[in-house]
C-alpha positions as CSV (number, residue, x, y, z in Angstrom):
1,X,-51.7,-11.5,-17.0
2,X,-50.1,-8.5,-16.4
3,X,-49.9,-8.9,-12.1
4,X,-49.0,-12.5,-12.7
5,X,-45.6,-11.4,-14.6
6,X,-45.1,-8.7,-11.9
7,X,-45.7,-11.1,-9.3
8,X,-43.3,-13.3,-10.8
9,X,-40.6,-10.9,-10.9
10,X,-41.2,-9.5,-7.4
11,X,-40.8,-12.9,-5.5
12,X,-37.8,-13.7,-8.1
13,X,-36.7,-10.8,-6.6
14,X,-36.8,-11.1,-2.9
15,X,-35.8,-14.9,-3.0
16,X,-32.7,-13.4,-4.4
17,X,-32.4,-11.0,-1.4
18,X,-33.4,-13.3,0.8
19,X,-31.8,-16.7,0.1
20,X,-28.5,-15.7,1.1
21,X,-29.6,-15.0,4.9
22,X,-31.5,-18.4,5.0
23,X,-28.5,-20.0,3.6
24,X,-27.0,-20.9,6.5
25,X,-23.3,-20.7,5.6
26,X,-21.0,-18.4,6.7
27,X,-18.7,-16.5,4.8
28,X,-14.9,-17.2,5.7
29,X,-12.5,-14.4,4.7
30,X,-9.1,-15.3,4.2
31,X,-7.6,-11.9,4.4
32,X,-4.6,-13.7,4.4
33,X,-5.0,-14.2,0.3
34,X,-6.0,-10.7,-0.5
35,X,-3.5,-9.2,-2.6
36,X,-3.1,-5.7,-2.2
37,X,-2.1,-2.9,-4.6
38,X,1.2,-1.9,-2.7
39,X,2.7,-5.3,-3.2
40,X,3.6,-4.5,-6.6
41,X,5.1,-0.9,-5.6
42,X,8.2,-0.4,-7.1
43,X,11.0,1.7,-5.0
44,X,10.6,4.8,-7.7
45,X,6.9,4.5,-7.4
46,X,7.5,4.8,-3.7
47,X,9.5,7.7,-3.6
48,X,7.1,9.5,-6.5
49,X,3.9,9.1,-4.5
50,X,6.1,10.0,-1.2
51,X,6.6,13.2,-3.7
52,X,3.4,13.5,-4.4
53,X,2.0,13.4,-0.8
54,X,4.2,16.4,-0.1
55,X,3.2,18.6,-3.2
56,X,-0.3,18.3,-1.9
57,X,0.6,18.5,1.9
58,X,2.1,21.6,0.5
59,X,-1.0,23.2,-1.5
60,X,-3.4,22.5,1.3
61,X,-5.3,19.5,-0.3
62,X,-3.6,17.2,2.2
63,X,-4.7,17.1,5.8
64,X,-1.5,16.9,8.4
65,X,-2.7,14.0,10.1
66,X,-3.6,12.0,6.7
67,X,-0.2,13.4,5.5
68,X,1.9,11.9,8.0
69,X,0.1,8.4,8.8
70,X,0.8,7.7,4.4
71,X,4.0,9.5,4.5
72,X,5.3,7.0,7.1
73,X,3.5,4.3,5.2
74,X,5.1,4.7,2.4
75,X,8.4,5.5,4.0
76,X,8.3,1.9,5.2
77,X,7.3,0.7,1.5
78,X,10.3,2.2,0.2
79,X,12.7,1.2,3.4
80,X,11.0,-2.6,3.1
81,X,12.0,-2.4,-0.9
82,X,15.6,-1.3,-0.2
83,X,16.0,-3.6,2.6
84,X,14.8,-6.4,-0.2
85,X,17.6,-5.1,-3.0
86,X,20.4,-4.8,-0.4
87,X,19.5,-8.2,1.5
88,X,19.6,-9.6,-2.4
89,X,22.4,-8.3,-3.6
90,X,24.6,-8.8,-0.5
91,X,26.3,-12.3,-0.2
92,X,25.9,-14.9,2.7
93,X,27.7,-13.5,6.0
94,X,27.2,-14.5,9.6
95,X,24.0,-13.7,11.5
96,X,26.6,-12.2,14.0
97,X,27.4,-9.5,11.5
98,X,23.8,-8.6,10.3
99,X,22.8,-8.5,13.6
100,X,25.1,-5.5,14.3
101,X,24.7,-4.2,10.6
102,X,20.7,-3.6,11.2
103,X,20.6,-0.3,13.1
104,X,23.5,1.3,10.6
105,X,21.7,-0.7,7.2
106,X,18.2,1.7,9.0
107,X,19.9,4.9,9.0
108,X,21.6,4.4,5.9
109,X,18.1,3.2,3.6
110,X,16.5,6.8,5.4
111,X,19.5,8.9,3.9
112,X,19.0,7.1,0.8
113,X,15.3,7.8,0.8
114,X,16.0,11.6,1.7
115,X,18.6,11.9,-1.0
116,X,16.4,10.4,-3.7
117,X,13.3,12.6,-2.6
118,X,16.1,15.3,-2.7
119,X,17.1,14.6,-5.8
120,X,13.1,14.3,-7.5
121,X,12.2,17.5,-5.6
122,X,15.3,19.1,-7.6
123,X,14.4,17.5,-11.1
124,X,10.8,18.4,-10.6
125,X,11.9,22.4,-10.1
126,X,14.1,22.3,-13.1
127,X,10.8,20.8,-15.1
């Protein structure tokens, strides 16, 4: 009775291994539909973890290279998330004008990001 039940389990078992392969159908990812965890960033979570990244850069937990690939990352989080409050908050104007407004509206949204890190690096010595 005993190697019955076992048997029983064991090829319950490897049909559930199994079946999939012998299935037939293929799997379609839409990668397109995945939502991702930094779609929800906000710009002061940004600039924290931008914080963060360089506190442990700066103790040695960080490696250079992983450093710099997520501190540009997030960089272009937190330039993408002003872009979005600026665009939003800026009335309709000619496509003439934005045109000639990008390059400045770059350069401007990296000071703002340095002054803001400035700024939490300053708040976080005081703590």
């Amino acid at each position: 009775m005993g190697y019955i039940v076992s048997t029983l389990i064991v090829g319950l078992c490897l049909y559930l291994v199994i079946q999939p392969f012998l299935s037939g159908k293929k799997q379609q990812w839409r990668t397109d539909e995945l939502k991702d965890d930094l779609d929800d960033l906000t710009l002061e979570q940004a600039y924290a973890t931008i914080n963060e990244l360089e506190m442990e850069y700066n103790m040695g937990k960080l490696p250079e290279k992983d450093y710099q690939s997520l501190k540009n990352q997030y960089e272009r989080i937190a330039a993408k998330k002003l872009k979005e409050d600026a665009y939003s908050s800026e009335t309709e104007s000619k496509t003439d004008e934005r045109e000639n407004d990008d390059d400045r509206r770059d350069s401007s949204i990296e000071d703002e990001i340095d002054k803001e890190l400035a700024e939490m690096r300053k708040l976080r010595k005081g703590e």
